[in-house]
N, C-alpha and C positions, 0 to 999 in steps of 0.2 A: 712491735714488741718492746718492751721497758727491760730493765736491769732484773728485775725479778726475774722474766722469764728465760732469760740469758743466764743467770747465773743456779739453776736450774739443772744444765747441761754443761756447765764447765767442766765439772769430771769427766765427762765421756767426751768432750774437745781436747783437756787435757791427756787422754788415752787414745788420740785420735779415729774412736771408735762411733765417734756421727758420721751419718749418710755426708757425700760431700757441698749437697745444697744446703742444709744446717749448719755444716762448719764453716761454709762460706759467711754465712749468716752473721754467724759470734767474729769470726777473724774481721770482718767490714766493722763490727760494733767495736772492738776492740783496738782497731787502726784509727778509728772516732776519736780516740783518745779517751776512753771512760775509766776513770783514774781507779773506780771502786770496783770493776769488773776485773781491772786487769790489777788491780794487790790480791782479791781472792785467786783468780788463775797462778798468778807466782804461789802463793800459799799451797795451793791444791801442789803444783808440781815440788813445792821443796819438800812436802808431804809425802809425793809418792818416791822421790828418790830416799828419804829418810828409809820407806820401809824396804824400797830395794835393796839397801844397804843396810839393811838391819838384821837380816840373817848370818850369825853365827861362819865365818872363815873357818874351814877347817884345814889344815896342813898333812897332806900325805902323809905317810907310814915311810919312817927312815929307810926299810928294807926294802917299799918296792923300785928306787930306781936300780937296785943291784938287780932284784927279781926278774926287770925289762930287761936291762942290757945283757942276763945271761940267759935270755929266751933267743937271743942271735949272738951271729957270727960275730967277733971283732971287727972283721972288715965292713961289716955291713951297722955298724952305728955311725950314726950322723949326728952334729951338734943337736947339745939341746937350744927350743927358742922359748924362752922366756917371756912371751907376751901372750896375753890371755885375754884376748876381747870379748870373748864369748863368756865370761862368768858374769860382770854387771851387766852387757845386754841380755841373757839368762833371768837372771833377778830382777831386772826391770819388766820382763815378760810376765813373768808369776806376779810378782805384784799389782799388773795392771791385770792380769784377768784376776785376781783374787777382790780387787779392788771393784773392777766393776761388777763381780759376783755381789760384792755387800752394797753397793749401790743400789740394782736392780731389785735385791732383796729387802732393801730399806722402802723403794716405792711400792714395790708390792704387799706388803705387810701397812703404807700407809693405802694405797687401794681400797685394802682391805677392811680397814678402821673406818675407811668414809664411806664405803660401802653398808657397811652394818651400822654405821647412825643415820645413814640416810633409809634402811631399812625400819629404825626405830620408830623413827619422825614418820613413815608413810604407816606402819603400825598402829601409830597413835592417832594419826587423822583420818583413818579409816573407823577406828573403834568412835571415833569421837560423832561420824557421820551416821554411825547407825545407832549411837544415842539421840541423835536430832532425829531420824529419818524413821527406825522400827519398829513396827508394830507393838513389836514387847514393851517398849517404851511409856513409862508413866510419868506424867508433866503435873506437875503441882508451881503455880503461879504464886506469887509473894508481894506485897506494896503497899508495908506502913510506914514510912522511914525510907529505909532502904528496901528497892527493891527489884525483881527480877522474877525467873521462875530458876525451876532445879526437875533436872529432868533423870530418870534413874532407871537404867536398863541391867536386867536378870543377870546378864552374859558379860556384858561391858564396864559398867561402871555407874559413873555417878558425876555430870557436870552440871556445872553450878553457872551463871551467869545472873550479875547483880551488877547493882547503881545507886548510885546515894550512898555509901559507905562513908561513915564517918573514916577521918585519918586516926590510924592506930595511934595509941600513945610511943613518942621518943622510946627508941629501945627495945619495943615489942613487936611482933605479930601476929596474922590473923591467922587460925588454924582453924578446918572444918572437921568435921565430927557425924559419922553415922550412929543414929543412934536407934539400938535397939528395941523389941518391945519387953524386953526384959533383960537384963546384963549393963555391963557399964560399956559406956561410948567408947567405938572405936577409932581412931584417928584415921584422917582422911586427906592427908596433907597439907601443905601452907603455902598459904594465896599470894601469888606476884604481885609487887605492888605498880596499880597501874592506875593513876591517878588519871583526871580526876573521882577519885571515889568507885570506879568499876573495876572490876574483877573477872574473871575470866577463867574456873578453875577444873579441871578434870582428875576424875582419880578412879582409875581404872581398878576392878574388881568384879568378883563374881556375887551376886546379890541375890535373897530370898527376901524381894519385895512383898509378902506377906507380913515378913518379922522386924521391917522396918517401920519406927515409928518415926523419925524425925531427920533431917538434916541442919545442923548445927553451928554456928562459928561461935569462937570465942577468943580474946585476947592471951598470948601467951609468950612466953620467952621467945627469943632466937633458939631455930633448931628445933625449937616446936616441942612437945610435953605428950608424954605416954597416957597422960588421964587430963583432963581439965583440971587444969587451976584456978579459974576465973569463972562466972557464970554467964554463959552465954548469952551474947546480945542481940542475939539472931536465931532465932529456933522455923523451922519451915516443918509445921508437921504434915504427915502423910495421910 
């Protein structure tokens, strides 16, 4: 294990709430002498005592020691003791569970994030397999210049694979463009540049391959453009 995965779990070694084969683990790295594990562990602990001790002292009510001592006998009062160990170890308890509450909810909430991009990504190469792969699928092949074919499914979308692309001019990019058999061209998003000169582009959509005449790129700003501004250097009709 490296310093990343050590520092990881210093909060829950700092709350000494690791299994004790784990702690043993970090306390051996840590007796190693690794100078940037153990500044973040001090960190972590001046941390949690700041917030133990950042709850508000409140001071009794003038009347209740009269209130105690006349709930007994005179003979039966004994000094008062003036130490109170139990208030910071108290606030160091609530802190560390409060503390490892927003811990484990910090990693569960990131679980979760990587969970649902890794849903996106297995989404997208699924839609992408059965534009290669389905029936529905119609392949129109390209190669005068640049070339490749563009394959465009009902259900899915619309992936483009190409070669020999000239390099965009400084400043621009290349946008694709569906294009209808009547209306103006719909944007189809903008191609990664992945030289030399190939392309690799998908744009997922629901399509009536009847009413498509064309797929299209054209040169355009960063950020890409809501209608063509350039006339396309690439038309692949259908």
């Amino acid at each position: 294990m490296n310093c990343s995965d050590h520092r990881e779990n210093l909060e829950l070694y700092a709350l000494k709430a690791l299994p004790a084969a784990e702690s043993g683990v970090i306390r051996g790295h840590l007796e190693e002498g690794c100078s940037s594990c153990g500044a973040e562990l001090a960190a972590i602990e001046e941390t949690l005592a700041a917030v133990a001790f950042a709850a508000p002292q409140r001071e009794a009510p003038v009347t209740l020691r009269g209130r105690v001592l006349g709930s007994v006998r005179p003979s039966r009062v004994l000094p008062v003791r003036r130490s109170f160990p139990w208030k910071p170890l108290g606030w160091v308890a609530a802190a560390a569970a409060v503390t490892v509450l927003f811990i484990e909810e910090a990693r569960v909430n990131r679980v979760r994030t990587e969970m649902q991009s890794l849903r996106t990504v297995v989404a997208r190469q699924e839609a992408i397999l059965d534009v290669l792969s389905g029936p529905e699928t119609r392949e129109v092949v390209f190669g005068e210049g640049a070339s490749g074919r563009v394959l465009l499914h009902p259900r899915r979308g619309v992936l483009l694979l190409a070669r020999n692309l000239p390099v965009p001019p400084a400043g621009r990019v290349y946008q694709m463009w569906i294009v209808p058999r009547s209306g103006a061209p719909r944007p189809a998003g903008l191609l990664a540049a992945e030289p030399p000169g190939r392309a690799a582009h998908f744009h997922p959509a629901e399509l009536d391959l009847s009413q498509v005449a064309a797929v299209a790129l054209s040169v355009e700003p960063p950020g890409g453009s809501a209608a063509p501004t350039t006339t396309p250097f690439l038309i692949v009709g259908l």
